[in-house]
C-alpha positions as CSV (number, residue, x, y, z in Angstrom):
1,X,33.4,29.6,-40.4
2,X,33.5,32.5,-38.3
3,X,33.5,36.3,-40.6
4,X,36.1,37.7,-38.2
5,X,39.3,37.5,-40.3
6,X,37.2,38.8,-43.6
7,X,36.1,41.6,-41.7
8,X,39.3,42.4,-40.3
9,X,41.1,42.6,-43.7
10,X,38.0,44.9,-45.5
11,X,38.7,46.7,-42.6
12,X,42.4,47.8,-43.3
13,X,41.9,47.7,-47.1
14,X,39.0,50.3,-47.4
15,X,40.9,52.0,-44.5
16,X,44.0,52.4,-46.5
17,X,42.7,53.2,-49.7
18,X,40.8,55.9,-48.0
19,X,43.8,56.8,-45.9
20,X,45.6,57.7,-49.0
21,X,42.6,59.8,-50.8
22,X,42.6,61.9,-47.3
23,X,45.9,62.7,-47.3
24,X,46.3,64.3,-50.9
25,X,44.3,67.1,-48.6
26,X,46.8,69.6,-46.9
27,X,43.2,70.2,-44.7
28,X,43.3,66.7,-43.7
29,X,47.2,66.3,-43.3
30,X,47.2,69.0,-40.7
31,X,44.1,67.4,-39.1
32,X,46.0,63.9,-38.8
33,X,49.5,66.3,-38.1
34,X,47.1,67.9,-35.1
35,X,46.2,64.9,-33.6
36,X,50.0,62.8,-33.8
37,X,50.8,66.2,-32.1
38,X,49.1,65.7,-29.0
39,X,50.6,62.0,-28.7
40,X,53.5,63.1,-26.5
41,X,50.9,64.8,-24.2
42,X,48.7,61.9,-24.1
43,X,51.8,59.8,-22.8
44,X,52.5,62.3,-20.4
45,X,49.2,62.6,-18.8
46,X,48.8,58.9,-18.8
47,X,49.6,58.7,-15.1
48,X,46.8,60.9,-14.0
49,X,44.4,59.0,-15.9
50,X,45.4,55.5,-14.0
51,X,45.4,57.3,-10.9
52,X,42.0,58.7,-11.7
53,X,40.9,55.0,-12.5
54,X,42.4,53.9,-9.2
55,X,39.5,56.5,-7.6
56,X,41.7,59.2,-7.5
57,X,38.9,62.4,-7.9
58,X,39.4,65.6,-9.0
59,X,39.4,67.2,-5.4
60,X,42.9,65.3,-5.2
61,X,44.7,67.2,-7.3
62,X,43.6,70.8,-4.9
63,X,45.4,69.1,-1.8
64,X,48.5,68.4,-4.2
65,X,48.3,71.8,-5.6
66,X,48.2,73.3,-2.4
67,X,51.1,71.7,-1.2
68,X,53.2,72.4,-4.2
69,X,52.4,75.6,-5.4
70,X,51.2,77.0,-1.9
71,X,51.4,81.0,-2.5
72,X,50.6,81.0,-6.2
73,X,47.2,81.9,-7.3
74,X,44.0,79.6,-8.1
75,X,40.7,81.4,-8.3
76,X,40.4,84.9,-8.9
77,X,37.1,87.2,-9.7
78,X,36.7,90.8,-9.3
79,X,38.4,91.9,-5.8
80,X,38.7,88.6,-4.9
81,X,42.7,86.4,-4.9
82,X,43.2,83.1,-3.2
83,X,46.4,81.0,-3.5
84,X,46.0,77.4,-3.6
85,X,46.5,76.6,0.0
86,X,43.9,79.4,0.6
87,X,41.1,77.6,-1.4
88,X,42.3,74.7,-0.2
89,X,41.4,75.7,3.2
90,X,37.8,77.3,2.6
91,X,37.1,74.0,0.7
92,X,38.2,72.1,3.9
93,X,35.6,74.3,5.6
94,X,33.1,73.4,3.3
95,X,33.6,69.7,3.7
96,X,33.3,70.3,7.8
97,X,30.2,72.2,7.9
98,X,28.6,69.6,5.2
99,X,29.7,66.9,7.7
100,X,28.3,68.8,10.2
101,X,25.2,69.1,8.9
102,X,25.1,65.0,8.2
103,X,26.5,64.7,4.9
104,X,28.3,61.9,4.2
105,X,29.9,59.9,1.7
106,X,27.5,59.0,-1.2
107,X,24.9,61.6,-0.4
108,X,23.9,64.1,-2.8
109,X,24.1,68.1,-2.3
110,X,22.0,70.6,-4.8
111,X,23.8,74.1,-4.9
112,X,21.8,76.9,-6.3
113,X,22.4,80.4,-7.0
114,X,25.2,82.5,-9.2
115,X,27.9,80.2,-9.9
116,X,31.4,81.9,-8.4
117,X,33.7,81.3,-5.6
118,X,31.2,80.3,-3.1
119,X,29.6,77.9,-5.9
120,X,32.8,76.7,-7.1
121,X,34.0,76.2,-2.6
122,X,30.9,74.1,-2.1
123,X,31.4,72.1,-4.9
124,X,35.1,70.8,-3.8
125,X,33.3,70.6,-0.5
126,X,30.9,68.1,-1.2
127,X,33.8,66.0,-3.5
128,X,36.3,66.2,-0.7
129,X,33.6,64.2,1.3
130,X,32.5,61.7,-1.0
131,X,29.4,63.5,-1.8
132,X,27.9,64.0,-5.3
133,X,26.7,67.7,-6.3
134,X,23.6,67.9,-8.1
135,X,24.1,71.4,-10.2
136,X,21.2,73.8,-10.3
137,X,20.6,75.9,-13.2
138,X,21.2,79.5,-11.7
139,X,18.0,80.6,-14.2
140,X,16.1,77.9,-13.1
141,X,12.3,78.8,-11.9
142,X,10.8,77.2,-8.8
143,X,9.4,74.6,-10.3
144,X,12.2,73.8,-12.1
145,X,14.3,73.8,-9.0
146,X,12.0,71.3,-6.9
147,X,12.1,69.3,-10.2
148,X,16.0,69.0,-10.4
149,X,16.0,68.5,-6.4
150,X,13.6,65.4,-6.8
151,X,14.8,63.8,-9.6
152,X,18.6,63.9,-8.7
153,X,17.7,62.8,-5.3
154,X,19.2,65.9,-3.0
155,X,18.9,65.4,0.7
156,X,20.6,68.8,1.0
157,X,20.1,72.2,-0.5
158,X,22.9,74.7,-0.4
159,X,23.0,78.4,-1.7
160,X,20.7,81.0,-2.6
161,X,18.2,81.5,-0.1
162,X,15.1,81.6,-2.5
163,X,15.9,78.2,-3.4
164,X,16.4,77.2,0.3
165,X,13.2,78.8,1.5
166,X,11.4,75.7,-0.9
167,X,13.0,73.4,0.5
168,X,12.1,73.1,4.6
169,X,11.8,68.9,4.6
170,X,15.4,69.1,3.9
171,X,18.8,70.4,5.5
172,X,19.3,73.9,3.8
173,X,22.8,75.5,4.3
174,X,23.9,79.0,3.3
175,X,27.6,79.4,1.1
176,X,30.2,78.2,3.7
177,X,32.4,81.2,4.2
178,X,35.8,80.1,6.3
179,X,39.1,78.4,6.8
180,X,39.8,75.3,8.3
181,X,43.0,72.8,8.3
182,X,43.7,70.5,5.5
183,X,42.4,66.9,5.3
184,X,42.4,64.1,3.1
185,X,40.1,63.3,0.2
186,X,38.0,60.6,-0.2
187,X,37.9,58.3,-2.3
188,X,35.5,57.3,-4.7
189,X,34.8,54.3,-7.8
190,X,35.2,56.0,-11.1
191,X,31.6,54.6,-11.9
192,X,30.2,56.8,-9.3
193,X,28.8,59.8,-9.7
194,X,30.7,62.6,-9.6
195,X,28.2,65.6,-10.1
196,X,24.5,65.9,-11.7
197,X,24.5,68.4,-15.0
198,X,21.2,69.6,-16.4
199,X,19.8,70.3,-19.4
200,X,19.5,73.5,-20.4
201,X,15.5,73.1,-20.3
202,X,15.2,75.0,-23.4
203,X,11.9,73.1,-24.0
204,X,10.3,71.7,-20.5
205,X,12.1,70.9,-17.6
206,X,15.3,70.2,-17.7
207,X,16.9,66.6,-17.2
208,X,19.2,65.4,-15.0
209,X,23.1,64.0,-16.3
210,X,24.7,62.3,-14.0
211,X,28.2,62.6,-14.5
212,X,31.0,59.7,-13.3
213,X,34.1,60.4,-11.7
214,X,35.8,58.6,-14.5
215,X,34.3,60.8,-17.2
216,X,34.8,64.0,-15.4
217,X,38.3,63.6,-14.7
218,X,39.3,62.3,-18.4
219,X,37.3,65.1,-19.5
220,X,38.9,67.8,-17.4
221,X,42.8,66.4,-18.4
222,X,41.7,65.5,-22.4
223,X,40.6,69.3,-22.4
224,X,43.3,70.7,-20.3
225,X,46.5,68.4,-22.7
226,X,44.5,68.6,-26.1
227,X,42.5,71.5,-26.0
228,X,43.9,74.1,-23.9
229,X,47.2,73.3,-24.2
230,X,48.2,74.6,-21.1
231,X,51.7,76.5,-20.3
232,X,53.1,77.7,-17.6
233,X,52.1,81.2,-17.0
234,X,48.6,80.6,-18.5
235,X,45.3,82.1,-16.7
236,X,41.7,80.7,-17.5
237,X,39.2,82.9,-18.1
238,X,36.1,81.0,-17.8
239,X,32.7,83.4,-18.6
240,X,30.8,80.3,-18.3
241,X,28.6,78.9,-15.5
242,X,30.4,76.4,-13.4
243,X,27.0,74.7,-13.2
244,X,27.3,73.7,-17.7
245,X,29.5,70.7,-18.6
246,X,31.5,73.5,-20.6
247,X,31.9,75.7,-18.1
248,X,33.0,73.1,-15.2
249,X,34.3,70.4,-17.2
250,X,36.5,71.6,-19.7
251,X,36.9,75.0,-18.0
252,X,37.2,74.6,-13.8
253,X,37.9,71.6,-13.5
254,X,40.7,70.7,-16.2
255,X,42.0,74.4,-15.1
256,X,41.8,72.5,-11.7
257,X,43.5,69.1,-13.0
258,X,46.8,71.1,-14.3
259,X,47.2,73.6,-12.1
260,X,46.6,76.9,-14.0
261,X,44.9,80.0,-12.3
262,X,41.0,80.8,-13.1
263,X,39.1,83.8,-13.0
264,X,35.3,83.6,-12.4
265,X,32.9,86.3,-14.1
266,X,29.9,86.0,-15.8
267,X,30.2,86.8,-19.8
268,X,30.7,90.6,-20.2
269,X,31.5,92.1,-23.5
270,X,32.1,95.1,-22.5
271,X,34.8,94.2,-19.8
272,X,36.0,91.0,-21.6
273,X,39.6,92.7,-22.9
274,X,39.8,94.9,-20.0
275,X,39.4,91.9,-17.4
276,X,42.3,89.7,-19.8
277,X,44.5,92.7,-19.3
278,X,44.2,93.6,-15.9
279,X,44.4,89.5,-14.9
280,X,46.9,88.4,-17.2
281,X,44.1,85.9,-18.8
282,X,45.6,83.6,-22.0
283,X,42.9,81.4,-22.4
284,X,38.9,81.6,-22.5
285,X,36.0,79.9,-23.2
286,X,32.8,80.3,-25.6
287,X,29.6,79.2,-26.1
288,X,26.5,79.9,-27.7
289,X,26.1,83.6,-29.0
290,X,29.0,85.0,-26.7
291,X,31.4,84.9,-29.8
292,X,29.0,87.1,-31.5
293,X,28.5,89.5,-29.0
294,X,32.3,90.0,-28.2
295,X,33.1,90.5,-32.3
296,X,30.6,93.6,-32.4
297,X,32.1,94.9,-28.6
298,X,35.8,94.8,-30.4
299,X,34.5,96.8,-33.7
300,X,37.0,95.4,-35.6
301,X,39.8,95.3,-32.9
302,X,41.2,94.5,-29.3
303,X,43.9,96.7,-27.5
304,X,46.7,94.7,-26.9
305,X,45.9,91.7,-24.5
306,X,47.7,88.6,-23.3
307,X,45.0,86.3,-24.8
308,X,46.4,83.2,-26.7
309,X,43.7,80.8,-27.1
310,X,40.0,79.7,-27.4
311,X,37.9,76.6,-26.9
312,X,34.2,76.3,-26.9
313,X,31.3,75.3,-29.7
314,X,28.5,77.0,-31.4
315,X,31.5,79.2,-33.1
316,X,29.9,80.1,-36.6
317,X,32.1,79.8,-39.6
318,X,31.6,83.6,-41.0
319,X,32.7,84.6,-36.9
320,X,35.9,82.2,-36.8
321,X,38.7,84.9,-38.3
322,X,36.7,87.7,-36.8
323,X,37.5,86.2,-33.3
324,X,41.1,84.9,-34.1
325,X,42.0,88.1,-36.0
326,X,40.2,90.6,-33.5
327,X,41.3,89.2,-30.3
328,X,45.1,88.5,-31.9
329,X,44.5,84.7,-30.8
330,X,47.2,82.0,-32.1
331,X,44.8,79.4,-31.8
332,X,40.8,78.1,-31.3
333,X,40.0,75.1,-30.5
334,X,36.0,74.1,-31.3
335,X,34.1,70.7,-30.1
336,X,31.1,69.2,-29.9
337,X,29.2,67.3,-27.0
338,X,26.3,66.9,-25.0
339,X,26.7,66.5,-21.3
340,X,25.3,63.5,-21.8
341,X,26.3,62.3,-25.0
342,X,29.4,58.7,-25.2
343,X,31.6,61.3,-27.4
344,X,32.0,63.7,-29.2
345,X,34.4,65.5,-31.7
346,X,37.2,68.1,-31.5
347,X,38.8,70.7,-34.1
348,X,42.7,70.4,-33.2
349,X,43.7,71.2,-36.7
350,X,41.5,74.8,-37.0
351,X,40.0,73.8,-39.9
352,X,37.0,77.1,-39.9
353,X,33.5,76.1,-39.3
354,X,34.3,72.4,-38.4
355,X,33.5,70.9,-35.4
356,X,36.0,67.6,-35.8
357,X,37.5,65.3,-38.3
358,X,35.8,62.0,-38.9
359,X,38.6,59.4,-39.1
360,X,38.3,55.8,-39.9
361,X,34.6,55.9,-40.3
362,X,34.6,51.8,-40.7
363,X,35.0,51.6,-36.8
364,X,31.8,53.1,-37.0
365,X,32.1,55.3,-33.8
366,X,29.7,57.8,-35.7
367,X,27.4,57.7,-38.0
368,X,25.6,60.5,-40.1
369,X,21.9,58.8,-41.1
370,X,18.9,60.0,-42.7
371,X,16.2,61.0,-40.5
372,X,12.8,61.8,-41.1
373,X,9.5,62.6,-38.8
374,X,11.4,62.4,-36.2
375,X,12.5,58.7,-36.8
376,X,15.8,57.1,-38.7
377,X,14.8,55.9,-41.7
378,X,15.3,52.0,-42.7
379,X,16.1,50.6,-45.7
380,X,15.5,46.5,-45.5
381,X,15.6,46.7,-41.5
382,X,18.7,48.6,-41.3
383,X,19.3,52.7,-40.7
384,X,20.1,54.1,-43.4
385,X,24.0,56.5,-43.9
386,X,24.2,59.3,-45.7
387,X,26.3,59.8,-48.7
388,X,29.2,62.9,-48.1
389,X,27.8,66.2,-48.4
390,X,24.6,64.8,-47.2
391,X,23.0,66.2,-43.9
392,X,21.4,63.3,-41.3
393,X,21.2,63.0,-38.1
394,X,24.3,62.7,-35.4
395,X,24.6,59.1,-33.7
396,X,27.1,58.2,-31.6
397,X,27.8,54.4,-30.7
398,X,27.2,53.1,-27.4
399,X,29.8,50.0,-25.8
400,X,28.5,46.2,-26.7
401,X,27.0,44.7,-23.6
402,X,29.5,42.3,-24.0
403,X,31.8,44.4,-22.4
404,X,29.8,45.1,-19.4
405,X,28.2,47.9,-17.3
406,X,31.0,49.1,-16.4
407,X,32.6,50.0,-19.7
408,X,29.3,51.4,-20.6
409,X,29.0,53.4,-17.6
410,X,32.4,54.9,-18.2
411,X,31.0,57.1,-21.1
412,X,27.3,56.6,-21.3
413,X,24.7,57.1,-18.0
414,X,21.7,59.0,-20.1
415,X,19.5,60.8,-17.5
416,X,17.9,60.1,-14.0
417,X,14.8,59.4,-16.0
418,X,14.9,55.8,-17.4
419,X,12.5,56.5,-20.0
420,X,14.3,59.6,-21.0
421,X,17.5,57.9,-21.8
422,X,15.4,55.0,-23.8
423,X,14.4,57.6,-26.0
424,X,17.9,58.4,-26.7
425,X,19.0,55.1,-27.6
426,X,18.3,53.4,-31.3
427,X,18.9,49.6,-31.8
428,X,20.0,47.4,-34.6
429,X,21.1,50.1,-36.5
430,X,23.8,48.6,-38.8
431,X,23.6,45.0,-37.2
432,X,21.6,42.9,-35.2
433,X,21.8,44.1,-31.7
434,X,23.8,47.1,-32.2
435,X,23.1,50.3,-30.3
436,X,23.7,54.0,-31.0
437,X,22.7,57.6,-29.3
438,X,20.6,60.0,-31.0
439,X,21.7,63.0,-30.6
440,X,19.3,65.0,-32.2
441,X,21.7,67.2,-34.2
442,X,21.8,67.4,-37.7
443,X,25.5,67.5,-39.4
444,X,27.3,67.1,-42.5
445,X,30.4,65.2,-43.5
446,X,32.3,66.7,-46.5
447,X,34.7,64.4,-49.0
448,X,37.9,64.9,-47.0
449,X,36.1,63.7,-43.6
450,X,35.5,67.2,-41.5
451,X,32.2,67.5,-39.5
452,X,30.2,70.7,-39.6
453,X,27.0,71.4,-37.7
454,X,24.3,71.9,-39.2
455,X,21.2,72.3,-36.8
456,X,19.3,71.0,-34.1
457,X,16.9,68.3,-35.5
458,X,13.9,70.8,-33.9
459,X,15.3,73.8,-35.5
460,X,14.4,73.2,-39.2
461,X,10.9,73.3,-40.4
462,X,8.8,72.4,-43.1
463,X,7.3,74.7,-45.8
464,X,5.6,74.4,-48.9
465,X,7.0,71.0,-49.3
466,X,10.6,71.8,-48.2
467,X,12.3,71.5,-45.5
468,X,14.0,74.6,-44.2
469,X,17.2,74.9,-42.5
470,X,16.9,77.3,-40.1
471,X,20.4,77.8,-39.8
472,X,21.2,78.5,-43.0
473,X,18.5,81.3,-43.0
474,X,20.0,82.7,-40.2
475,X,23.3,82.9,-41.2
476,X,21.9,84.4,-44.7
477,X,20.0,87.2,-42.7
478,X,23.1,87.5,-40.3
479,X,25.1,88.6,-43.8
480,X,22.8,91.2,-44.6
481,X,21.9,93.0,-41.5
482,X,24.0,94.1,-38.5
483,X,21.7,92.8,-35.3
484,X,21.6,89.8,-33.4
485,X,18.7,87.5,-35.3
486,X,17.0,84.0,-34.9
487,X,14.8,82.0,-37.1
488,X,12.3,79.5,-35.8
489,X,8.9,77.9,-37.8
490,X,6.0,79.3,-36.6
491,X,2.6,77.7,-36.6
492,X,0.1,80.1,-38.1
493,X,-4.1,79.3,-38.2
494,X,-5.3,78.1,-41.6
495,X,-1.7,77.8,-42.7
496,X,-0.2,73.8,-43.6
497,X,3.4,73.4,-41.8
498,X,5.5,75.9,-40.4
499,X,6.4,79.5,-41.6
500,X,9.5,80.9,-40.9
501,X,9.8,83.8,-38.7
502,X,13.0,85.8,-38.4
503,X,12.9,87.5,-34.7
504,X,15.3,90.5,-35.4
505,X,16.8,91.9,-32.1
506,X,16.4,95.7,-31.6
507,X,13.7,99.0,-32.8
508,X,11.8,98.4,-35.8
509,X,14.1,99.5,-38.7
510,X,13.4,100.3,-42.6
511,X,17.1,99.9,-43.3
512,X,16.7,96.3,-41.8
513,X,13.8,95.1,-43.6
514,X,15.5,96.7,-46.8
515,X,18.6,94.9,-46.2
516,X,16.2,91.5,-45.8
517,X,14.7,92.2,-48.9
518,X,17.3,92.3,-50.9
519,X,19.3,89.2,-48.9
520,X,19.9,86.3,-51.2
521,X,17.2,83.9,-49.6
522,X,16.4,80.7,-51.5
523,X,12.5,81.2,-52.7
524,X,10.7,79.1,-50.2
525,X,13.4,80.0,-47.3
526,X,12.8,83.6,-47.2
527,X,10.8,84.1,-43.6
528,X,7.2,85.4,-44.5
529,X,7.3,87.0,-41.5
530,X,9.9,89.4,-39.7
531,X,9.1,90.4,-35.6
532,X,11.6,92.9,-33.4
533,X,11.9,92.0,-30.1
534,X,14.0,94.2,-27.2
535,X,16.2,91.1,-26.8
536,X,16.8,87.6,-27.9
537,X,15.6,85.6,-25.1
538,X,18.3,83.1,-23.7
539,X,19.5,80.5,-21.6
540,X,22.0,80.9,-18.7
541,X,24.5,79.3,-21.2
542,X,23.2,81.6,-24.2
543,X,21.6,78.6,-26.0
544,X,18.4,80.8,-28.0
545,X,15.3,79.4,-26.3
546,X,13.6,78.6,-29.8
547,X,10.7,77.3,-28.3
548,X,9.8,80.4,-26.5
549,X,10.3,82.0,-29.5
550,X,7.7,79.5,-31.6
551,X,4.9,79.5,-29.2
552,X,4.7,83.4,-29.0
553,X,4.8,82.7,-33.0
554,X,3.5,86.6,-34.6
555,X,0.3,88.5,-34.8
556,X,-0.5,91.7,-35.5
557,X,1.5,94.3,-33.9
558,X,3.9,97.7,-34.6
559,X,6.8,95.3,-34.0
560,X,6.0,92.8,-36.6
561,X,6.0,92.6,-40.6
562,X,5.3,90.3,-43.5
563,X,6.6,89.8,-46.9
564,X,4.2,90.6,-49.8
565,X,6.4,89.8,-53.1
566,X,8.8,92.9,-53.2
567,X,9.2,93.7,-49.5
568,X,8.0,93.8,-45.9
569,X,5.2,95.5,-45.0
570,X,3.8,96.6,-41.3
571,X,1.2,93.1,-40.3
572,X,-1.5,94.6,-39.0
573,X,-4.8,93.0,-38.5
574,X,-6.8,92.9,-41.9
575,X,-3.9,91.4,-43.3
576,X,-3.7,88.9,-40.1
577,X,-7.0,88.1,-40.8
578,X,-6.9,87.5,-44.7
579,X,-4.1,84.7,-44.1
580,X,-5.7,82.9,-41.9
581,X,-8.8,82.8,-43.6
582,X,-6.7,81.9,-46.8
583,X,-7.7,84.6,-49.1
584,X,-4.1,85.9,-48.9
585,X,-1.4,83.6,-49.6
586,X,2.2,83.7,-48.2
């Protein structure tokens, strides 16, 4: 007899006895509350998604923009206004000289250079043909360019003219700069690819994302319904680069699907409020440390602005009311996903420092499991799930096979690289021929349900026998001194495991190393070692680049100290020398 109908009824009897220990919570009442919210705009935006299914791309909804709202605005940066029908036309121009140049429906085109209006042009260009865009890393070094070329396939390179000057066994093309008339779309299967997103290469060369028609569009009306919550009136102010899932996906291109006006600049503290003002921005987006820097721009307060709300992830739980309260924001909106991830999680209820609600965790969508060395841990064959308040590792479910490639396809593609994307995937996790993605985060899920962050897997370290959170150090060092700060393990000659080095951004200061000596590190958490550096180094997405950070490690140097007991004290190269030779001991 088949288990079906006993699994069905365990199902709704541990769901409903958990249902009703989740809702004594007022915290988990608003976050169910949140999400019954957004039903009406789900039903509403219902016939974009089956007109997106039917191959209806995004570049669709800038020919009906154009018609209907002809003379209102749609991309704004500094000196720069075009109306709808305006960027409709230079995108039409786009789309002719790609044609020109041979491009054609199913080919791919690699942009490079500054993401902005011309970036943003070329894009819609390629989509209006048919054409896939392959979106190069503006920071991206010359080998890491010719990787992201080859690997996604590019028979065309637009852009910069560094990046086209590698390039001479392929058509190069400048920024198309010009008007032409209005033509139709085409149109593509939602399984096709839409555009190629890459890693952030934060270790290596980046990998290539390719990113469906299907998923970009539900991504860019979800965000645009749920997240945004757009109104008329409202102005996007997106400070992130259009060539980052954040940035294009949830930012340009759900701005794009609904309508609403966006201004283009890169992230600039020191003109954020000024540029809200001037523009009449309501909403922006974060990532990364840009919360951070903004907060210490404001010094405890913004001028009157017409800023209303905030999505984005990374957002610290100690920075969530300085954002809200300094910028005068009614609402932010935090999630978490990888470009390349089959889901993810969103904070529609504002609960601080969560990144999502977990509901109904017997569906199993997510899991948080034990990890260890870089593997999941098994107990009798099977992975094993961690108890509540327990970090593990992230994994996210993929579709059975049963239901085909194309359901699978519709939120999972991995990389170009096959055996990248292997690597990603774990099998027979909970049952026999189950499959999940690794996401390589680390998270933790309290007793009503909400999801914090924790780290990245390769954050943490090991010393003396414990396992070190890196984050938690940081945010302990972040309480006690007033400077950007980063904490990564560092290998050290002679030494067993990793020893936590806290990179400290700014001049060599008592008063800082004071402050870190009397922080409220746990014993074996307390970084050994303490380096200044002029600035933090970053991605173009302001994702730390840890591993940098690592392999420089410390030595002996003015900027650098270590801990002797009671305080910090200058590392200089006798005392360099006695640790790794063991006769001092940190």
């Amino acid at each position: 007899m088949s288990s079906s109908p006993s699994r069905a009824w365990r199902f709704l009897r541990e769901s409903g006895a958990e249902g009703r220990r989740f809702l004594r919570s007022a915290a988990v009442r608003r976050a169910y509350g949140a999400w019954l919210g957004r039903v009406p705009e789900a039903l509403v935006q219902a016939p974009r998604v089956l007109r997106a299914a039917s191959g209806e791309t995004l570049a669709f909804y800038l020919d009906r923009w154009a018609q209907r709202r002809a003379s209102e605005p749609a991309l704004l940066s500094e000196g720069l206004s075009w109306s709808w029908f305006e960027l409709a036309q230079r995108v039409a121009f786009a789309a002719h000289r790609f044609a020109d140049a041979g491009v054609t429906s199913g080919d791919v085109v690699a942009l490079t250079g500054a993401s902005g209006p011309a970036y943003y042009v070329s894009l819609l260009g390629a989509m209006k043909l048919g054409a896939s865009a392959a979106l190069m890393p503006s920071a991206a070094t010359d080998a890491g360019l010719r990787h992201g070329v080859s690997v996604s396939d590019a028979r065309y390179v637009v852009g910069e003219v560094r990046a086209r000057a590698l390039f001479d066994a392929r058509t190069t093309l400048p920024f198309p700069n010009g008007r032409a008339e209005l033509a139709p779309s085409a149109r593509r299967n939602v399984r096709e690819t839409c555009v190629f997103i890459f890693t952030s290469g934060t270790t290596g060369l980046p990998k290539a994302c390719p990113i469906t028609h299907g998923k970009a569009s539900a991504a860019a009306i979800f965000a645009g319904a749920s997240g945004w919550r757009y109104m008329p009136g409202d102005r996007l102010y997106n400070v992130l680069p259009l060539s980052h899932a954040s940035g294009l996906l949830l930012g340009a291109f759900a701005a794009l699907a609904h309508g609403v006006p966006m201004f283009v600049r890169p992230f600039s503290a020191s003109r954020f409020v000024d540029d809200a003002v001037r523009h009449r921005l309501t909403a922006f987006n974060y990532i990364g440390e840009t919360a951070r820097y903004l907060i210490r721009s404001l010094n405890g307060h913004a001028p009157p602005n017409p800023l209303r709300v905030a999505m984005g992830n990374g957002l610290p739980r100690e920075l969530w009311k300085p954002l809200r309260a300094g910028l005068g924001l009614d609402s932010i909106v935090e999630f978490y996903g990888a470009t390349e991830a089959p889901g993810g999680f969103i904070n529609l209820s504002e609960e601080p420092g969560s990144i999502g609600h977990r509901s109904f965790p017997q569906l199993g969508l997510s899991r948080v499991v034990r990890e260890a060395d870089g593997k999941l841990a098994r107990r009798a064959g099977r992975v094993i799930e961690c108890a509540a308040g327990e970090p593990g590792e992230l994994i996210l479910r993929l579709p059975p096979r049963a239901l085909g490639s194309a359901a699978l396809n519709a939120v999972f593609r991995g990389y170009t690289d096959e055996a990248a994307t292997e690597k990603k995937i774990v099998r027979d996790c909970f049952r026999a021929g189950d499959r999940y993605f690794r996401t390589g985060d680390r998270v933790v899920v309290d007793e009503q349900g909400f999801v914090r962050f924790v780290d990245r897997l390769g954050d943490g370290y090991r010393f003396k026998g414990e396992n070190i959170s890196a984050a938690e150090v940081e945010a302990e060092a972040r309480a006690s001194i007033d400077a950007p700060c980063v904490v990564v393990g560092a290998a050290l000659p002679g030494v067993d495991g990793r020893v936590g080095l806290l990179v400290v951004e700014g001049e060599p200061s008592s008063k800082v190393l004071a402050a870190l000596t009397d922080a409220a590190f746990a014993v074996h958490a307390r970084p050994r070692f303490v380096r200044f550096v002029d600035a933090i180094p970053t991605t173009s997405t302001f994702k730390i680049r840890r591993a940098q950070l690592r392999d420089e490690g410390v030595g002996p140097s003015g900027d650098a100290f270590v801990w002797h007991g009671k305080g910090y004290e200058p590392l200089d190269a006798s005392i360099y020398a006695a640790i790794r030779e063991g006769r001092r001991r940190l």
